[in-house]
C-alpha beads as a LAMMPS data file, in Angstrom:
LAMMPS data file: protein, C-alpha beads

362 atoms
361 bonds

1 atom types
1 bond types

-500.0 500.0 xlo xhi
-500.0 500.0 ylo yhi
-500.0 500.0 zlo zhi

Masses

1 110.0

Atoms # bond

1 1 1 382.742 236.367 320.901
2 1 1 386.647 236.632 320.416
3 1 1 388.176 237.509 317.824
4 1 1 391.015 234.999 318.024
5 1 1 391.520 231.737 319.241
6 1 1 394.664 229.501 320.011
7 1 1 394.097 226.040 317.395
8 1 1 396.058 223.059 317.806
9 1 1 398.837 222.865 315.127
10 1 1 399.529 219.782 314.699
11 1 1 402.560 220.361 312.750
12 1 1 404.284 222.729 315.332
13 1 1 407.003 220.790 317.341
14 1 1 406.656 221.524 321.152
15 1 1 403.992 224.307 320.632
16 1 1 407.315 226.375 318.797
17 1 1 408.694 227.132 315.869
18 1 1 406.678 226.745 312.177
19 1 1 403.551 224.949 312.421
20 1 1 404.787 222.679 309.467
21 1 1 407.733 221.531 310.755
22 1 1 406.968 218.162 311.479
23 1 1 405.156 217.706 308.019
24 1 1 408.435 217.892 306.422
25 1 1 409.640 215.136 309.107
26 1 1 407.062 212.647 308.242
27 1 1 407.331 213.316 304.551
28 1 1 410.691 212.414 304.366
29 1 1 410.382 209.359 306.926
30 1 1 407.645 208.092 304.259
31 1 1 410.086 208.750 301.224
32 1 1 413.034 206.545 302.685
33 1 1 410.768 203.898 303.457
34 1 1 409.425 203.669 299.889
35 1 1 412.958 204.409 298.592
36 1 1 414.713 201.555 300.829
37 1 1 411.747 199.010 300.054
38 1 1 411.949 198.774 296.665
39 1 1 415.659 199.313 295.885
40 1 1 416.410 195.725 294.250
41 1 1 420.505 196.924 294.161
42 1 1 421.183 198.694 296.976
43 1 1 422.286 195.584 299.123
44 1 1 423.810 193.743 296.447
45 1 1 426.383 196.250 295.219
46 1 1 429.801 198.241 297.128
47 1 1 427.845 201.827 298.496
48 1 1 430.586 204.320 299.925
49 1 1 429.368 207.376 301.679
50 1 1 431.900 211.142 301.446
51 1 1 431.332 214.174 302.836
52 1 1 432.918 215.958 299.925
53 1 1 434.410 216.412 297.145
54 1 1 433.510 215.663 293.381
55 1 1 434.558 211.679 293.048
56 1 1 435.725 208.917 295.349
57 1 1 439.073 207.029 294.286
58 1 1 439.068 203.028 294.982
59 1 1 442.455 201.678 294.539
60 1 1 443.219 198.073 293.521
61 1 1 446.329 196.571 294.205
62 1 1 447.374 193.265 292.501
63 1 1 448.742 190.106 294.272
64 1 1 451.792 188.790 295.159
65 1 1 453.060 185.484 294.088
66 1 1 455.354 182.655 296.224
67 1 1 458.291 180.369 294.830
68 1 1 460.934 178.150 296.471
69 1 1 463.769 179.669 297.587
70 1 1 467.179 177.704 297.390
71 1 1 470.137 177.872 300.262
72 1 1 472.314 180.998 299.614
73 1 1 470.082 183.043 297.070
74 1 1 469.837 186.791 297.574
75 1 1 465.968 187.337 297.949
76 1 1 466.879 190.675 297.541
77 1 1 468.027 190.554 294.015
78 1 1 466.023 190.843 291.604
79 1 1 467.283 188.252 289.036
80 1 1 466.399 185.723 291.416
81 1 1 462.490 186.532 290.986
82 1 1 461.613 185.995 294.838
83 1 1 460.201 189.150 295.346
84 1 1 456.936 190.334 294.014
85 1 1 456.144 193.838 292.030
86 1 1 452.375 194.271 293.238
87 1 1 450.626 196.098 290.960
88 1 1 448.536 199.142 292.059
89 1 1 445.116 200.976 289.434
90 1 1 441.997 202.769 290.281
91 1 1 438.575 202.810 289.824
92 1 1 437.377 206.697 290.193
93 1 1 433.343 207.555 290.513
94 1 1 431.854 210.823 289.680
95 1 1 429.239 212.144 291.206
96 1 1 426.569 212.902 289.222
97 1 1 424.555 215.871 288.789
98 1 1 421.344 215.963 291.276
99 1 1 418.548 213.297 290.778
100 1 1 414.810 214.354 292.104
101 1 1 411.533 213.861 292.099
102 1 1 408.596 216.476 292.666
103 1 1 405.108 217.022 293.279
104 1 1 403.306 220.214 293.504
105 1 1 399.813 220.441 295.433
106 1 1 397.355 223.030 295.335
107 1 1 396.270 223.681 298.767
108 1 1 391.975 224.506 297.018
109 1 1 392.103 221.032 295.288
110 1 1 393.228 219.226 298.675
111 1 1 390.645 221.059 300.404
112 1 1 388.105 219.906 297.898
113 1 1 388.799 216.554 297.714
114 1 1 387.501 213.800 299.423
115 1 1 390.209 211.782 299.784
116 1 1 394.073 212.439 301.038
117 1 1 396.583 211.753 298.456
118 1 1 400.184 213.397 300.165
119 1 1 400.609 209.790 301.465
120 1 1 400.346 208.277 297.759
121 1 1 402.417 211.268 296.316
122 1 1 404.917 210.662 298.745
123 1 1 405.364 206.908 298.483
124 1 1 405.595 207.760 294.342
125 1 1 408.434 209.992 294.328
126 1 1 410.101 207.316 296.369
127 1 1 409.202 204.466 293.813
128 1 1 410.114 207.196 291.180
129 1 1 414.010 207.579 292.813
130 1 1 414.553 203.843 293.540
131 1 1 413.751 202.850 289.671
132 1 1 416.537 205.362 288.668
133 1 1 419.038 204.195 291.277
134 1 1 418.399 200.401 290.066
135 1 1 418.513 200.972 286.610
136 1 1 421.709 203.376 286.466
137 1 1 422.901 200.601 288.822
138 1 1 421.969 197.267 286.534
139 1 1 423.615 199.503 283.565
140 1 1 426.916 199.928 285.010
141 1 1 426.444 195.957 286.094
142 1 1 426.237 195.228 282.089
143 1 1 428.909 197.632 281.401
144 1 1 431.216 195.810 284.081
145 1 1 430.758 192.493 282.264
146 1 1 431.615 193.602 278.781
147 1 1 434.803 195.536 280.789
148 1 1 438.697 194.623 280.276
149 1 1 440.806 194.303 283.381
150 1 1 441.277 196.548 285.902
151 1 1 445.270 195.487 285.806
152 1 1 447.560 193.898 283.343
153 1 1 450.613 191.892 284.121
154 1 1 452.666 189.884 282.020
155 1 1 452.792 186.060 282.376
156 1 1 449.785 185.853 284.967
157 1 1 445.964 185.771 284.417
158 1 1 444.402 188.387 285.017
159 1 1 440.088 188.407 284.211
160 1 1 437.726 191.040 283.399
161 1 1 434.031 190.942 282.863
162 1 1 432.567 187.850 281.258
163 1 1 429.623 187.534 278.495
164 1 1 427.899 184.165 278.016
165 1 1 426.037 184.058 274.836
166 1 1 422.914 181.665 273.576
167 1 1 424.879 181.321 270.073
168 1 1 427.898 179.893 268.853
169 1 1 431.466 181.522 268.993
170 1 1 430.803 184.028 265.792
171 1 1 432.559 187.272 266.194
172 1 1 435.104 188.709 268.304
173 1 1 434.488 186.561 271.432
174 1 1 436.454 187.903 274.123
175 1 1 439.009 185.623 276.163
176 1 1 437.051 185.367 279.132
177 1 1 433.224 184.911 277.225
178 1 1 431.953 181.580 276.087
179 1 1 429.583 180.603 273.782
180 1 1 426.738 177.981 274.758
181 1 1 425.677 177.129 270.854
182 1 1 422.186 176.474 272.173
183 1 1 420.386 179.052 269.369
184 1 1 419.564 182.742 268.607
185 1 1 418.157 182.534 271.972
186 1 1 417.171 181.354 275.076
187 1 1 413.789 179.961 275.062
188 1 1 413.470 177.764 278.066
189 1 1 413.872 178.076 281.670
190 1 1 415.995 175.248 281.252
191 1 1 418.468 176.882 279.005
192 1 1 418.637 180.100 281.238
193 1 1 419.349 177.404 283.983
194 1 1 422.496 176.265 281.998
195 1 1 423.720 179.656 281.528
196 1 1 423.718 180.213 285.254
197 1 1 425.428 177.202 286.203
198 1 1 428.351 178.302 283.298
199 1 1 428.295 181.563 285.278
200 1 1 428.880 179.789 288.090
201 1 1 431.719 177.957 286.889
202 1 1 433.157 181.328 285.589
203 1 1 432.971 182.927 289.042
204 1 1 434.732 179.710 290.590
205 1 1 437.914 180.486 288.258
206 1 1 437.765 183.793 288.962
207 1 1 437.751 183.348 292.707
208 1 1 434.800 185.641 292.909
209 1 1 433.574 184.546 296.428
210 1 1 430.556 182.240 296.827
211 1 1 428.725 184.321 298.898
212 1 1 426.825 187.488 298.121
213 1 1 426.074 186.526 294.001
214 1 1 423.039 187.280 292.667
215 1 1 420.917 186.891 289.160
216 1 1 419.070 189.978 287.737
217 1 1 416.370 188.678 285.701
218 1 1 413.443 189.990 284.414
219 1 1 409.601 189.346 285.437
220 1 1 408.967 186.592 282.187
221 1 1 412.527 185.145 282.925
222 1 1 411.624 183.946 286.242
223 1 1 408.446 182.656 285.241
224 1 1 410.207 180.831 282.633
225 1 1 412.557 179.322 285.046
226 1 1 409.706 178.559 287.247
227 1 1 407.039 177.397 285.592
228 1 1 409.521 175.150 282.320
229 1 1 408.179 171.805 282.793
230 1 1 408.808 168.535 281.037
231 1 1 406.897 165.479 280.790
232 1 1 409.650 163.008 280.754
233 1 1 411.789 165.294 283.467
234 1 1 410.360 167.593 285.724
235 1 1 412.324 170.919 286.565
236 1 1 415.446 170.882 287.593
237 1 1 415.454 174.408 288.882
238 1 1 412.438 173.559 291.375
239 1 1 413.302 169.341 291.917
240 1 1 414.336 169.240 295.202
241 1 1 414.974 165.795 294.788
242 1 1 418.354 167.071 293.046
243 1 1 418.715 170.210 295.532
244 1 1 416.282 172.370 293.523
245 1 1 414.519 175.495 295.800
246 1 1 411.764 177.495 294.992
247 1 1 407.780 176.372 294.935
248 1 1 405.905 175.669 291.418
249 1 1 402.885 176.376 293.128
250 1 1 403.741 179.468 294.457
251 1 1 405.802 180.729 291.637
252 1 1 409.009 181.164 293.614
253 1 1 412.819 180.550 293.325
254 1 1 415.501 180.647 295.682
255 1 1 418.631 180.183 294.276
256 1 1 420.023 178.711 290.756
257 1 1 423.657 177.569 290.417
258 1 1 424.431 179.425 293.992
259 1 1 422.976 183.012 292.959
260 1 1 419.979 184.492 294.403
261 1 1 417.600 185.083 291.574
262 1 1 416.165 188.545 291.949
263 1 1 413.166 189.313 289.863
264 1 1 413.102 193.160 288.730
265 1 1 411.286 195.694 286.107
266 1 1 414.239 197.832 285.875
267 1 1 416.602 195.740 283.942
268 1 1 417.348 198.074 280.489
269 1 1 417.045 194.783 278.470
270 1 1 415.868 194.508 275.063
271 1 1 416.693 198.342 274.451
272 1 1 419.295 199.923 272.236
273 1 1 420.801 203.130 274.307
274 1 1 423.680 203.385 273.391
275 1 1 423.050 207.034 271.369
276 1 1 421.102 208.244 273.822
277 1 1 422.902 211.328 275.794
278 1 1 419.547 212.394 277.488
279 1 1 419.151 210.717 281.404
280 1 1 421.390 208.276 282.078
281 1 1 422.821 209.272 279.437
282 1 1 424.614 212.652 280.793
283 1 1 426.124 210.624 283.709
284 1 1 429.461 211.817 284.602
285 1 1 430.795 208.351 284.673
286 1 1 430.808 207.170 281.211
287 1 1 431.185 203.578 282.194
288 1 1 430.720 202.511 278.421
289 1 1 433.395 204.653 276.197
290 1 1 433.081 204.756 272.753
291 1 1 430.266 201.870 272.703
292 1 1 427.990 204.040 274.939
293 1 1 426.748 207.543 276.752
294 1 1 427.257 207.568 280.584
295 1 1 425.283 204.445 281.691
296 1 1 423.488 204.184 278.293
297 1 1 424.597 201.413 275.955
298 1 1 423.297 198.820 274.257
299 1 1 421.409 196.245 275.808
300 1 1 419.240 194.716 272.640
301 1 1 420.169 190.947 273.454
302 1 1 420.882 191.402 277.308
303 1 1 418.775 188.668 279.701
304 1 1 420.160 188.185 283.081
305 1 1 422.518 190.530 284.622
306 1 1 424.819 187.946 287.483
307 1 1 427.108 190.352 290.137
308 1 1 428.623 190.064 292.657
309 1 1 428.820 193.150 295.152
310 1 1 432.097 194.016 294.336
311 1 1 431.267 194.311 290.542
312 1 1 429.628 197.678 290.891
313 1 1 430.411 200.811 293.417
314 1 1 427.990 203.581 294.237
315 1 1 429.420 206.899 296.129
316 1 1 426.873 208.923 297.932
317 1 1 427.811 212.389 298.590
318 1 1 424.362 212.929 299.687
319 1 1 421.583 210.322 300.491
320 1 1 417.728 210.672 300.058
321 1 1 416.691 213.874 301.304
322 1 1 413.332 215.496 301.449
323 1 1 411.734 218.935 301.492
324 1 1 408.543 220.420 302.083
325 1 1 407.543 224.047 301.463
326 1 1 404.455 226.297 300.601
327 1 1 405.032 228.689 297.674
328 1 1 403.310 231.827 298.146
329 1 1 403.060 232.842 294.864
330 1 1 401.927 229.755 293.363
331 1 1 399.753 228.955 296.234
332 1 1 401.008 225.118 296.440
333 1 1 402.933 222.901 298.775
334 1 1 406.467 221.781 296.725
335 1 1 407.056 218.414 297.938
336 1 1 410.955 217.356 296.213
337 1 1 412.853 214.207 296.872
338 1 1 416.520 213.911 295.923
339 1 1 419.659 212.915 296.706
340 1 1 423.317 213.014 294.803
341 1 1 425.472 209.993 293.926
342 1 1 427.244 208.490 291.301
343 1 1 427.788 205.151 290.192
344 1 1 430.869 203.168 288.416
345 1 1 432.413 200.132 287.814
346 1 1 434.892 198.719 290.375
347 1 1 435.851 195.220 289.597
348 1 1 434.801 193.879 285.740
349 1 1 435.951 190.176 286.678
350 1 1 432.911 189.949 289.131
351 1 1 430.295 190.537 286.552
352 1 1 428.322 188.904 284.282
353 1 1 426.191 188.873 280.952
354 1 1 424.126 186.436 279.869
355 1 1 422.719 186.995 276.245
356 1 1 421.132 185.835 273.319
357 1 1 422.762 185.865 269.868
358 1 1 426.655 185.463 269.415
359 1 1 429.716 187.625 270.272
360 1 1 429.129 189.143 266.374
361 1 1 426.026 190.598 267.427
362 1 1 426.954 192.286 270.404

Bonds

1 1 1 2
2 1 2 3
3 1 3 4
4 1 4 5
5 1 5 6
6 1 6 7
7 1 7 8
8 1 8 9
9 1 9 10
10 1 10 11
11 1 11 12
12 1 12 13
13 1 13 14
14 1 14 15
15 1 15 16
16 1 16 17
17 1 17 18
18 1 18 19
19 1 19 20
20 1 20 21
21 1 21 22
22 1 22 23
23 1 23 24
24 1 24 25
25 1 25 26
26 1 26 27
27 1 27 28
28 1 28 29
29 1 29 30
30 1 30 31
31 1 31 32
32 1 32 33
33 1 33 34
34 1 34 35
35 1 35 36
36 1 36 37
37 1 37 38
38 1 38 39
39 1 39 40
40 1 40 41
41 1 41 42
42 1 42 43
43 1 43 44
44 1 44 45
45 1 45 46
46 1 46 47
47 1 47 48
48 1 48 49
49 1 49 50
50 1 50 51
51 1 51 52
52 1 52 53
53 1 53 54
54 1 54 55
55 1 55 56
56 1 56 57
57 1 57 58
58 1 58 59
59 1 59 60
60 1 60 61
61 1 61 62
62 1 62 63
63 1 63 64
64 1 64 65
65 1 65 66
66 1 66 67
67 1 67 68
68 1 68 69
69 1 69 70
70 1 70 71
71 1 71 72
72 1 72 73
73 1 73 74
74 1 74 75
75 1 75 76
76 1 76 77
77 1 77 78
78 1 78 79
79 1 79 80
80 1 80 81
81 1 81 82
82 1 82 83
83 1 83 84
84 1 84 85
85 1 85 86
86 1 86 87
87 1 87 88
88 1 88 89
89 1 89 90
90 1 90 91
91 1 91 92
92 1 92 93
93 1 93 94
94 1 94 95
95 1 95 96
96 1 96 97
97 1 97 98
98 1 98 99
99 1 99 100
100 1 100 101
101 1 101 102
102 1 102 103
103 1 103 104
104 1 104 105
105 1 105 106
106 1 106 107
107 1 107 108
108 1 108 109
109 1 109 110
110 1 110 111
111 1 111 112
112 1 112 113
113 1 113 114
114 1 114 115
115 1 115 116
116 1 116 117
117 1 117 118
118 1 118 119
119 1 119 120
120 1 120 121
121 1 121 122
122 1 122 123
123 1 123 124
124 1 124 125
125 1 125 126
126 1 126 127
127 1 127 128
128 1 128 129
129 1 129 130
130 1 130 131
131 1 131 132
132 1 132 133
133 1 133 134
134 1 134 135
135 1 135 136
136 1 136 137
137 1 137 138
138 1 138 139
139 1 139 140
140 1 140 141
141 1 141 142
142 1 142 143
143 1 143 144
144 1 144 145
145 1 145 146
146 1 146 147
147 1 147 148
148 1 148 149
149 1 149 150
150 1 150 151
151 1 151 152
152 1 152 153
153 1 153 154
154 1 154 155
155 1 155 156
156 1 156 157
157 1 157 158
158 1 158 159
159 1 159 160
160 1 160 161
161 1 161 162
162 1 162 163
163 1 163 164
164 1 164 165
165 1 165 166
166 1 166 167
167 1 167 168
168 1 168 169
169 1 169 170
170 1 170 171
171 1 171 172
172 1 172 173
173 1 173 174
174 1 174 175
175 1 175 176
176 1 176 177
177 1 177 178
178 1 178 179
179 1 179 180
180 1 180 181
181 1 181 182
182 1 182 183
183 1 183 184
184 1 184 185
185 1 185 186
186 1 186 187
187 1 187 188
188 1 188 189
189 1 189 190
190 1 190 191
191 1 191 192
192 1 192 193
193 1 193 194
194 1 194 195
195 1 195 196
196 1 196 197
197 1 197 198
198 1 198 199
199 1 199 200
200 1 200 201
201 1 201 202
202 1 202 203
203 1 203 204
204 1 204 205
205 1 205 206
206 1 206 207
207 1 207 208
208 1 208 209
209 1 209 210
210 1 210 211
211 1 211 212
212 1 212 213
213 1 213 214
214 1 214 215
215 1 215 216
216 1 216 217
217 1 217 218
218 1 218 219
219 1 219 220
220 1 220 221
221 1 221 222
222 1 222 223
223 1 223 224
224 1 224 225
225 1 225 226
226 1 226 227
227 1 227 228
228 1 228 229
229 1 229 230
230 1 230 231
231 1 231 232
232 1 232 233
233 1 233 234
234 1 234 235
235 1 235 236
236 1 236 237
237 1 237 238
238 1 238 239
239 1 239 240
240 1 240 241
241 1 241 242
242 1 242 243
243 1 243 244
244 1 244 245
245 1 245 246
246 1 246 247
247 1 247 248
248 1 248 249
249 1 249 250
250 1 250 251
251 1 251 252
252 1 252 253
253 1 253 254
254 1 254 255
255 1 255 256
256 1 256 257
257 1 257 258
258 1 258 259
259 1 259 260
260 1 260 261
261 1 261 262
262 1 262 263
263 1 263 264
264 1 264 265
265 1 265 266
266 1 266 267
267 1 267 268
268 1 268 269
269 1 269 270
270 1 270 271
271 1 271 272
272 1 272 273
273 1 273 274
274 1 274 275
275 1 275 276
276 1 276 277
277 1 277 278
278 1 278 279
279 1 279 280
280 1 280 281
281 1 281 282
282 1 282 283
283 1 283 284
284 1 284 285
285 1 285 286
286 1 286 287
287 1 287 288
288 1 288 289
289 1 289 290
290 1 290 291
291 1 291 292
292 1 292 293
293 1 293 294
294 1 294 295
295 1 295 296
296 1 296 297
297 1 297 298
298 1 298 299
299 1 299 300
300 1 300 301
301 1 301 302
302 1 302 303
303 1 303 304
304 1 304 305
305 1 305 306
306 1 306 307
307 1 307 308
308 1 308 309
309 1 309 310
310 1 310 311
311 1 311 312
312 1 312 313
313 1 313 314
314 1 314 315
315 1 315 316
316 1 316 317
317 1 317 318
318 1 318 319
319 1 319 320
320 1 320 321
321 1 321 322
322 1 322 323
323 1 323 324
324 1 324 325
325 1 325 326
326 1 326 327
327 1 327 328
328 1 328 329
329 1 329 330
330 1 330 331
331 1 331 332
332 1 332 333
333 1 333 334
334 1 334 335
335 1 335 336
336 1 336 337
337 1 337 338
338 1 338 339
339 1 339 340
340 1 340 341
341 1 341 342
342 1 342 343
343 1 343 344
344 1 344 345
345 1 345 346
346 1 346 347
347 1 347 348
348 1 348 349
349 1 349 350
350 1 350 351
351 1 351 352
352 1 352 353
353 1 353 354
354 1 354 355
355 1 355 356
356 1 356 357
357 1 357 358
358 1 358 359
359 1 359 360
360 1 360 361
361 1 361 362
């Protein structure tokens, strides 16, 4: 009988090279799946890839403005006011330090157990990287909204971010938030459904374009705006009688007030983070200044985060990226997910809060 024999390695590539070479190829195929299907932001904010460097610089120019112009006058003098100063400002992300996710696997318990888990392990570091991506991203969306403007320019309106509180006008209520004086709270889908349609309105003066807005909203928000019924009028949300979408029966929405409403578990609402330098925390891009700690504020009364994709930028220096590799002297398999990015706020005017309370206790 021989001594040797010549197996069939299944993870060899052309009969060559390492025989796990194309474990590390599937692994990271199944990662990016997981990581692309549950990503709630990805689509709905500005991503901008670089090849290097430590932040990416988005400038933002002003506009220019038009006035009659009488028979003889100079358009090149100034005094007359015909020609227009555009303003120019940035927006500058950091990348942040590396994000991952890893699993370690003894190679004696897979052989003893029954049933394979790299599949599962796999598809949970994804899960694990797309909740950190959405939630540093749905922070920076809250920080955009409660965000001045990007430029300043005497004599025209210029708009930042936008809060729309349950409660009355108590406070410092900023110029471009308003005040719904419906209660401490929202407590019907009803009332979230006026908020949206104020956000709406908001967006219109703003000129934030129609298409591409969408509603953050958490999993017992869009029940509420679902399933709040009346006896004397059904919901307006769902009638389609009055161009309602969505399905009672099936628990569904489409759209409210022209925004996609996009159930998630990763909104940061109802917590107070704004003194926590741990995480998100120890971003580079401290999108909240003296209020917060890198994406970390405070997001006590926060209940539906509306953007549109311009509100929020993410830079990518590197994208999901997996690796694969046996360590001798632990006697495991390392499987680690990562990737390096950074996120920041590009333009505040195309964000908004909607909150309970008043202006007083934000």
């Amino acid at each position: 009988m021989s001594a040797t024999t010549n197996p069939s390695r299944i993870g060899q590539a052309n009969l060559a090279g390492g025989d796990r070479e194309l474990f590390l190829k599937v692994f990271s195929g199944m990662v990016m799946n997981t990581f692309e299907k549950e990503l709630k932001s990805r689509s709905r904010h500005t991503v901008r890839s670089i090849t290097n460097g430590k932040s990416a610089q988005f400038p933002v120019m002003g506009r220019a403005k038009a006035d009659y112009h009488q028979v003889g006058q100079d358009i090149l003098d100034p005094s007359n006011g015909l020609l227009s100063n555009i303003e120019h400002a940035e927006r500058v992300i950091n990348i942040d330090d590396k994000l991952l996710a890893a699993v370690a696997i003894s190679d004696v318990d897979e052989a003893i157990n029954h049933y394979e888990v790299r599949a599962n392990y796999s598809n949970e570091i994804g899960y694990a990287l797309a909740e950190r991506y959405d939630q540093a991203v749905f922070k920076v969306g809250y920080a955009a909204a409660r965000e001045g403007a990007t430029l300043t320019r005497d004599g025209d309106r210029i708009f930042g971010g936008t809060r729309i509180f349950s409660g009355g006008a108590g406070g410092s209520i900023g110029a471009d938030d308003k005040a719904l004086e419906i209660g401490a709270a929202f407590t019907t889908g009803v009332q979230l459904a006026e908020a949206l349609h104020k956000a709406k309105a908001v967006f219109d003066k703003k000129n934030i374009p129609a298409q591409g807005r969408t509603a953050f909203v958490t999993a017992d928000d869009y029940a509420l705006l679902v399933a709040d019924q009346s006896l004397s009028f059904p919901n307006p949300v769902l009638n389609q009688d009055i161009g309602g979408q969505g399905s009672y029966a099936m628990g569904s929405l489409g759209y409210v007030a022209g925004f996609e409403i996009c159930m998630t578990n990763n909104l940061p609402n109802g917590a107070d983070l704004s003194g926590t330098t741990t995480g998100d925390g120890a971003s580079r891009n401290d999108v909240f200044g003296s209020s917060g700690s890198g994406y970390n504020g405070d997001f006590t009364n926060s209940r539906i985060l509306c953007m549109h994709p311009s509100a929020v930028g993410t830079v990518e220096l590197r994208g999901v990226s997996s690796q694969l590799e046996w360590q001798l002297n632990y006697q495991v398999d390392l499987m680690v997910s990562k990737y390096l990015l950074g996120h920041g706020i590009l333009r505040p005017e195309a964000a908004i809060e909607i909150s309970d309370g008043d202006a007083s206790a934000a």
